[in-house]
KEKE-3310 file (N, C-alpha, C; in steps of 0.2 Angstrom, whole numbers, plus 5000, padded with zeros to 4 digits):
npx = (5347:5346:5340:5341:5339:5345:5351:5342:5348:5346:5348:5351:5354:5360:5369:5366:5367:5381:5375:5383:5384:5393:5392:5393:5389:5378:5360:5359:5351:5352:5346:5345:5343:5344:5348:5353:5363:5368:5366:5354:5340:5336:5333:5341:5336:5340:5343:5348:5351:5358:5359:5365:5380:5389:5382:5373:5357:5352:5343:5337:5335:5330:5326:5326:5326:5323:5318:5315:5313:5313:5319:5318:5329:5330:5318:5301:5298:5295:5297:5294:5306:5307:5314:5312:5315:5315:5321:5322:5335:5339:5349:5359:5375:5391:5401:5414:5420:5435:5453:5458:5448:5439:5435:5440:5433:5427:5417:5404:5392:5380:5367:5353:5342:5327:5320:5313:5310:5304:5304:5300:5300:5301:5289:5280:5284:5287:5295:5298:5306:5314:5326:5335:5346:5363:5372:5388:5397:5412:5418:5427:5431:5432:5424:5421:5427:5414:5406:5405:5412:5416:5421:5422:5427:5421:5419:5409:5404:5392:5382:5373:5356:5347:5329:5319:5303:5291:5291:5289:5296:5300:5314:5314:5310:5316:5330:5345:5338:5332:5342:5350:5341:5341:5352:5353:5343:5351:5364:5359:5366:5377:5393:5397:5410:5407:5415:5413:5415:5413:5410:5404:5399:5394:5383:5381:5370:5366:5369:5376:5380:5391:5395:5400:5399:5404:5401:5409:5406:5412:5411:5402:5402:5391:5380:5372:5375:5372:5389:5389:5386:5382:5377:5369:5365:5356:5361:5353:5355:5350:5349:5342:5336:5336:5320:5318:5319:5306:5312:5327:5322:5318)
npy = (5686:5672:5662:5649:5647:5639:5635:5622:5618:5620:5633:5635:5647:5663:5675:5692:5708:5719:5732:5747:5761:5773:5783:5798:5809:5811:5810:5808:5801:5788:5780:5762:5758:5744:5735:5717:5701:5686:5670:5673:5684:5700:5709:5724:5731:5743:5754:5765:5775:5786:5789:5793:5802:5792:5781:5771:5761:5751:5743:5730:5723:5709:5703:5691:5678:5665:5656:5643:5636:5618:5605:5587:5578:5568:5565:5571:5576:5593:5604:5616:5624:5633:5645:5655:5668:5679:5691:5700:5711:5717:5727:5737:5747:5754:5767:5776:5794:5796:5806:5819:5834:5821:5810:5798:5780:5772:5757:5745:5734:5724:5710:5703:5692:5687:5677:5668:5654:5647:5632:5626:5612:5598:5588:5594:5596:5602:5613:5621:5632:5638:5654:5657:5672:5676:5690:5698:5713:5720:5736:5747:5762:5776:5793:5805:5825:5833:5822:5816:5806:5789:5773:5758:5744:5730:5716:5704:5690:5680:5667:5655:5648:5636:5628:5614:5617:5612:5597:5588:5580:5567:5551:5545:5554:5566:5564:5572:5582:5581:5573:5584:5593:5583:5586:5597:5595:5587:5595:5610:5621:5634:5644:5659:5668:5683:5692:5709:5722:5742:5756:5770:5784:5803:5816:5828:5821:5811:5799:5784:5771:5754:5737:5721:5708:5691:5675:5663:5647:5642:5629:5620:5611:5604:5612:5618:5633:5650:5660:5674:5690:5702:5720:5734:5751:5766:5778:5787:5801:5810:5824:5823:5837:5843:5851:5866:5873:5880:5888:5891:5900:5910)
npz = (5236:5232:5222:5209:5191:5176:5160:5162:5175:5192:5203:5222:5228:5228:5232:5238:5231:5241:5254:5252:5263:5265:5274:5278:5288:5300:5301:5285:5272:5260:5247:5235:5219:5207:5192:5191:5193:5185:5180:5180:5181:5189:5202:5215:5229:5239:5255:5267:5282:5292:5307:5322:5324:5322:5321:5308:5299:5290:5276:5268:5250:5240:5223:5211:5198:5186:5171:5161:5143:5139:5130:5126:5119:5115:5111:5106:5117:5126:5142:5154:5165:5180:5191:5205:5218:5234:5246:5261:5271:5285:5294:5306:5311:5313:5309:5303:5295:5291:5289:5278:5276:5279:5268:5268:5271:5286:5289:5300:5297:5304:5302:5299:5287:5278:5266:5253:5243:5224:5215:5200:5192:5179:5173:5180:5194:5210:5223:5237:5246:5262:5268:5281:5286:5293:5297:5295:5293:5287:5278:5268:5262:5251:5247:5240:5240:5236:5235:5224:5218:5222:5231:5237:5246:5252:5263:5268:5280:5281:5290:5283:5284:5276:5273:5268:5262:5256:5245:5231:5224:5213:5213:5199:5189:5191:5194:5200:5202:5214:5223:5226:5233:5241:5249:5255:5266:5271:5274:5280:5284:5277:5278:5274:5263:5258:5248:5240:5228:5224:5212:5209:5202:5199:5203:5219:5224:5216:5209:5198:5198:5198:5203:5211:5217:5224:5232:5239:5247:5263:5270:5264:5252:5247:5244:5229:5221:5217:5211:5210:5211:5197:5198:5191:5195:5201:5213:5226:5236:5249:5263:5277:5286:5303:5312:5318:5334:5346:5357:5346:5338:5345)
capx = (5350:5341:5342:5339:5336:5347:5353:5342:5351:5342:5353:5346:5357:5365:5374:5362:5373:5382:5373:5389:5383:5398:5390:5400:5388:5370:5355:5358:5347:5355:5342:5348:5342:5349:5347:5358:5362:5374:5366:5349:5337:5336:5334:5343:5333:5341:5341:5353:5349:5365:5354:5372:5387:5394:5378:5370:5358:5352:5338:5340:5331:5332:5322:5330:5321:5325:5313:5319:5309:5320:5316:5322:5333:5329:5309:5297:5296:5297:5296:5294:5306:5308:5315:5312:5314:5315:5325:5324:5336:5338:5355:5364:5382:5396:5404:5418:5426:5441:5459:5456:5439:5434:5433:5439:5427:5426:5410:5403:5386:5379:5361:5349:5336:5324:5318:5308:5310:5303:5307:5296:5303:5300:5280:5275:5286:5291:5297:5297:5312:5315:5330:5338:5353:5365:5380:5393:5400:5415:5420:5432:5430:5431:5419:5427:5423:5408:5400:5403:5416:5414:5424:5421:5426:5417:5418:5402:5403:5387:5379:5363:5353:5341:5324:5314:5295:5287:5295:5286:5301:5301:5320:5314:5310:5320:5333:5348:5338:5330:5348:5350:5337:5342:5358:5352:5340:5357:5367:5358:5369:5384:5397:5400:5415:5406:5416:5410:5419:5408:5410:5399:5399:5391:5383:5380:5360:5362:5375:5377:5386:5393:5394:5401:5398:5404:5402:5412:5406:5418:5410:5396:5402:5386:5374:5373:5374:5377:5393:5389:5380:5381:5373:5372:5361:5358:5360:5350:5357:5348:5350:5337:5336:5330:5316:5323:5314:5306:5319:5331:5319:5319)
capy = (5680:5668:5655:5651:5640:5640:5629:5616:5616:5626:5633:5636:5651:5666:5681:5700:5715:5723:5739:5752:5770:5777:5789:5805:5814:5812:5813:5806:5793:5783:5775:5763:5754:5744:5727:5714:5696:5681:5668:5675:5692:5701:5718:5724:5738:5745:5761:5766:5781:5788:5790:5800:5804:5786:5773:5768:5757:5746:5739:5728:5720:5706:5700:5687:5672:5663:5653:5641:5628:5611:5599:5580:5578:5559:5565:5579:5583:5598:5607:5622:5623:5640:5646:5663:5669:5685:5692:5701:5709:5722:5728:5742:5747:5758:5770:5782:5797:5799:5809:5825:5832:5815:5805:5791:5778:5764:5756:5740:5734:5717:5710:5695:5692:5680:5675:5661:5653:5642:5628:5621:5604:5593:5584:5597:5592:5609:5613:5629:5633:5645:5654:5663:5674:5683:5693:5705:5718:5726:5738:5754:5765:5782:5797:5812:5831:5835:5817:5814:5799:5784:5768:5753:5736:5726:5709:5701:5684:5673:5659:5653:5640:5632:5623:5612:5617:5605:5596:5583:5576:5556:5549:5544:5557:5572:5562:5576:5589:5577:5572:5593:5595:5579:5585:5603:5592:5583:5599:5613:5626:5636:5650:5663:5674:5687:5702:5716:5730:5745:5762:5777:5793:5808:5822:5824:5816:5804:5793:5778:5765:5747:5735:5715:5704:5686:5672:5656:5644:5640:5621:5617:5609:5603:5614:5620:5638:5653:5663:5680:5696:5711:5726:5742:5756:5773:5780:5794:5803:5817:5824:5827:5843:5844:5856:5870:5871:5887:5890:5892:5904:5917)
capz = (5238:5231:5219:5200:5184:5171:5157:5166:5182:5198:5209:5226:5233:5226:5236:5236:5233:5248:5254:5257:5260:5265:5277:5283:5292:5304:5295:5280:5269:5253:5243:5232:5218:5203:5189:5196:5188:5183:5176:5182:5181:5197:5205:5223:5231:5247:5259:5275:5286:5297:5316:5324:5320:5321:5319:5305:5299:5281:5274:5259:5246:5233:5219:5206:5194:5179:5168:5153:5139:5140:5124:5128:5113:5111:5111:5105:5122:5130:5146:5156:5171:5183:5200:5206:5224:5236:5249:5265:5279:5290:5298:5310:5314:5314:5302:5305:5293:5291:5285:5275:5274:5281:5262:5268:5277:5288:5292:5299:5298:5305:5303:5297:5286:5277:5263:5250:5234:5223:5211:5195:5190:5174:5176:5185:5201:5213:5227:5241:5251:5267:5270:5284:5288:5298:5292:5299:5284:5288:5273:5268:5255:5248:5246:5237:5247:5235:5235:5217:5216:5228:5229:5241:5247:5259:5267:5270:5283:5283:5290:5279:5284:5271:5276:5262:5265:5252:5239:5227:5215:5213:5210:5192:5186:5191:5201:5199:5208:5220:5227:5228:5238:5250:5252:5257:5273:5278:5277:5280:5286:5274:5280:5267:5264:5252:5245:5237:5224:5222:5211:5209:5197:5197:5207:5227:5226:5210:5205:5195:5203:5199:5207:5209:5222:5223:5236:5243:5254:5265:5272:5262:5245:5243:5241:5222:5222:5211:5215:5207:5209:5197:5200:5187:5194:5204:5222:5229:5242:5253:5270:5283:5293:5310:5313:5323:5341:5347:5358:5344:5335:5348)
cpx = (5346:5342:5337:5341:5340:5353:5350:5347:5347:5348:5349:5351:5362:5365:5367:5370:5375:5380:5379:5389:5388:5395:5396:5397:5382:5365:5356:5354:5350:5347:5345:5346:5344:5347:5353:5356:5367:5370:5357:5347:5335:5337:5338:5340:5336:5340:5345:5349:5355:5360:5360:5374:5392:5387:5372:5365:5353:5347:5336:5336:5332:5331:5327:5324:5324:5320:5316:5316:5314:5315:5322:5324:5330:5321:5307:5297:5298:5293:5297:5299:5308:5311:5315:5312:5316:5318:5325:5328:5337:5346:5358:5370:5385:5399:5407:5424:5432:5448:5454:5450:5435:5430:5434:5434:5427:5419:5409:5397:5387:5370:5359:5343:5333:5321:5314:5310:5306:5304:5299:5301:5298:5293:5277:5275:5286:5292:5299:5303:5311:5320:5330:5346:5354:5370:5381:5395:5404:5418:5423:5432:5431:5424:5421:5423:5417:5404:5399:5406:5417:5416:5423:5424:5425:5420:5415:5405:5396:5387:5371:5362:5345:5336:5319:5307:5290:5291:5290:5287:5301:5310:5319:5314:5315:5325:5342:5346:5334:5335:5351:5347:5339:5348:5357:5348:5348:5363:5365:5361:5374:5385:5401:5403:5414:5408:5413:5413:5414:5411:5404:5403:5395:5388:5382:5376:5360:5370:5374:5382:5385:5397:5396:5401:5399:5404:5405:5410:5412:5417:5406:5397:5396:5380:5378:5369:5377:5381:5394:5385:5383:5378:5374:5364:5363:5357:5360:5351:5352:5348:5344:5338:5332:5325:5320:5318:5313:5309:5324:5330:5320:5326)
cpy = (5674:5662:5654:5644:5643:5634:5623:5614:5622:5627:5638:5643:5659:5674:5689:5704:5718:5730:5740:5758:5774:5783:5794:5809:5809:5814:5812:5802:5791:5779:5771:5758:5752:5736:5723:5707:5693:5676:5667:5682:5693:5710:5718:5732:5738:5751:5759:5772:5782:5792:5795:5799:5798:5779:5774:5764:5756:5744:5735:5723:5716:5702:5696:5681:5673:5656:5649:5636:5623:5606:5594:5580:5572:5560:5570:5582:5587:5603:5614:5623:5631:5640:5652:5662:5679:5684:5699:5706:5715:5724:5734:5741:5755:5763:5777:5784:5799:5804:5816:5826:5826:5810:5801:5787:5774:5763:5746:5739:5724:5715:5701:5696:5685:5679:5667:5661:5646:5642:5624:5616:5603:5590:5587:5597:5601:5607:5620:5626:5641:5646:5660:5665:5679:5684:5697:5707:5721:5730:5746:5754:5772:5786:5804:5819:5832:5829:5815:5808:5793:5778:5764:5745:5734:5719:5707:5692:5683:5669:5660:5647:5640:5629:5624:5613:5612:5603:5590:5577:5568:5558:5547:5548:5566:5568:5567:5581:5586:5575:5581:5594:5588:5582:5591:5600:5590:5589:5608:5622:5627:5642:5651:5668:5675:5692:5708:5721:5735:5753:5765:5785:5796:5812:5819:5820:5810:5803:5787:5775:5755:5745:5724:5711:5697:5682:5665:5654:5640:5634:5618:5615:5606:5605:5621:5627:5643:5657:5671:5684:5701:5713:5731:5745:5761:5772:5787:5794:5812:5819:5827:5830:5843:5850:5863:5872:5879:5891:5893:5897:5912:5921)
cpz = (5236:5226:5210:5196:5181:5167:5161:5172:5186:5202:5214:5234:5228:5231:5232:5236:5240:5248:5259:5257:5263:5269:5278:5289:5295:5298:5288:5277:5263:5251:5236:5227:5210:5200:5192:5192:5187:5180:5180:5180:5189:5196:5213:5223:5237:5248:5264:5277:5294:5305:5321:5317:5318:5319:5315:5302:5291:5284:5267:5255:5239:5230:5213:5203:5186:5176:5161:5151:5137:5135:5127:5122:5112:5111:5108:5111:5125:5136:5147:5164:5173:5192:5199:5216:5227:5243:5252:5271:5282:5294:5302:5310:5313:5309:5306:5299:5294:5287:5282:5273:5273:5271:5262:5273:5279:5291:5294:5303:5300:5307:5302:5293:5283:5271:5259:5242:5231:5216:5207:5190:5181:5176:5181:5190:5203:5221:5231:5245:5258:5268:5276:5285:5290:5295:5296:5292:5287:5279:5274:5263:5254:5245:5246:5242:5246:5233:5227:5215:5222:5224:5235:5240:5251:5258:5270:5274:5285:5285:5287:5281:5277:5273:5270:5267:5263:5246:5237:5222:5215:5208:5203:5189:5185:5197:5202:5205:5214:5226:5228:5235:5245:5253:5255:5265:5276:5278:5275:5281:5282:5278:5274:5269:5256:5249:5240:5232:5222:5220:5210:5205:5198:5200:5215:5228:5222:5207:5202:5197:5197:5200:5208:5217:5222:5232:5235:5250:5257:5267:5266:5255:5243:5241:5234:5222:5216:5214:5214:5209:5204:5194:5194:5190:5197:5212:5221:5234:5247:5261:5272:5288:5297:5310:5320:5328:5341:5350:5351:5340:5339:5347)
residu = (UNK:UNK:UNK:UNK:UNK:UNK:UNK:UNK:UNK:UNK:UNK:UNK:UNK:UNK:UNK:UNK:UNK:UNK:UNK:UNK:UNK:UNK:UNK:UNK:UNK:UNK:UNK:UNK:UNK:UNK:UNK:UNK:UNK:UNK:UNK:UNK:UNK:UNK:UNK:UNK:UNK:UNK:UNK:UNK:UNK:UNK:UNK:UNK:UNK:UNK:UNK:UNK:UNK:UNK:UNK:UNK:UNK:UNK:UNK:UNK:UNK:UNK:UNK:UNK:UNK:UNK:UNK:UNK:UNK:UNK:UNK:UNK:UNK:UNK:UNK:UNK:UNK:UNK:UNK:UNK:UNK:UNK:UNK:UNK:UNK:UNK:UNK:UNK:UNK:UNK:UNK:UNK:UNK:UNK:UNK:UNK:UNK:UNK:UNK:UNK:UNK:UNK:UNK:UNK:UNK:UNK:UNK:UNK:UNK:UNK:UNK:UNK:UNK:UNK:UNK:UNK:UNK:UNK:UNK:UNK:UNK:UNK:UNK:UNK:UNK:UNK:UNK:UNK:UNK:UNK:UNK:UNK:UNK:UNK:UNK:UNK:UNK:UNK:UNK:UNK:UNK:UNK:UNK:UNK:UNK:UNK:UNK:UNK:UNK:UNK:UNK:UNK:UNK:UNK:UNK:UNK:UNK:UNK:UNK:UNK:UNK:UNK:UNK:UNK:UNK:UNK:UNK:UNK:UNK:UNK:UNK:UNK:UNK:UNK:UNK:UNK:UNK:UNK:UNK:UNK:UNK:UNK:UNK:UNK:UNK:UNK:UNK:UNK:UNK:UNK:UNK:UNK:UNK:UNK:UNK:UNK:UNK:UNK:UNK:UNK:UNK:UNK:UNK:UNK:UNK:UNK:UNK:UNK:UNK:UNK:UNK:UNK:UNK:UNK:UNK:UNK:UNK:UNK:UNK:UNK:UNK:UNK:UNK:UNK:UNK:UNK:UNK:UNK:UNK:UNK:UNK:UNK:UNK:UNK:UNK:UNK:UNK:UNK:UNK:UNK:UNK:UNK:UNK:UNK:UNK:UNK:UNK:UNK:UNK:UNK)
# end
């Protein structure tokens, strides 16, 4: 979720992939990890863990940054500018198979996490950000009997809030991302409706999945944001079996 440099413009927010592991049983784990990018480089690492028969819960992770040398066309001179940031969050909830041999699925998780990023400006300006957030994820998908083919789509609602930690820029010299950052002080709160489309090939433990992610903020026209995630990697799936008690031995 984070935020990024590109063609000289920073943008100070872009949507993580949805973790949807399609649970069917108890004792499960998904691990799941994967490159991810729109007009940025970035990774998403997550995990789930099915605790019953019915709850669930995510743990999600997301790395992104973009660097780029910017020549002033009316001068020799040129810069270096960068945003990189990371991400965060944690969540629980529900999930119930259904219909034939239980391949269809609904689930819906809800959490919050937090995050940091930071911004290098033209003369050596920058600027650190904190974010945090909460989400609910309802999503429905498919998950064939032998765990080889998986399809999903979710619907992610957030609220993010934003808070400048330090910033350094003078109106002279970066005055574009300076009115950025003012406008992220006098509106720091967005509501996002993020959706999701995810497939998946290949055996029970190890699929390759991709994966699209886009976000719309529903109030906040003015914080400059990217609207994209995608994903191409793998999910590792394995089950943990209980130990069998002495009782069940005799």
């Amino acid at each position: 979720m984070l935020v990024l440099l590109t063609s000289c413009s920073h943008y100070y927010y872009a949507p993580n992939a949805a973790n949807i592991p399609l649970f069917k049983e108890k004792n499960s784990v998904e691990v799941k990890g994967g490159f991810s990018g729109d007009s940025y480089n970035g990774a998403d690492i997550q995990a789930g863990y099915s605790v019953s028969k019915k709850v669930g819960v995510i743990v999600n992770s997301f790395f992104a940054g973009e660097s780029e040398s910017v020549t002033n066309f009316n001068s020799d001179y040129s810069h270096k500018e960068s945003g990189s940031g990371s991400y965060f969050e944690a969540g629980a909830g529900y999930y119930k198979p259904f219909g034939k041999n239980k391949t269809w699925i609904f689930e819906t998780y809800g959490g919050a996490g937090i995050g940091g990023e930071k911004h290098v400006y033209d003369y050596s300006q920058s600027a650190t950000l904190h974010l945090t957030k909460y989400f609910i994820q309802p999503s429905f998908g498919y998950n064939s009997k032998k765990e080889t083919f998986q399809f999903a789509v979710s619907c992610r609602f957030s609220s993010l809030n934003l808070k400048i930690k330090s910033a350094n820029l003078s109106a002279e010299s970066n005055q574009r991302e300076k009115g950025k950052l003012d406008q992220i002080v006098s509106h720091p709160t967005s509501f996002l409706w993020e959706p999701s489309y995810m497939i998946a090939l290949g055996g029970e433990h190890v699929k390759f999945y991709f994966q699209i992610t886009t976000s719309s903020n529903l109030n906040n026209s003015y914080l400059f944001m990217d609207v994209g995630n995608v994903s191409l990697g793998a999910k590792f799936k394995f089950d943990i079996k209980p130990k069998k008690s002495a009782t069940n031995n005799l």
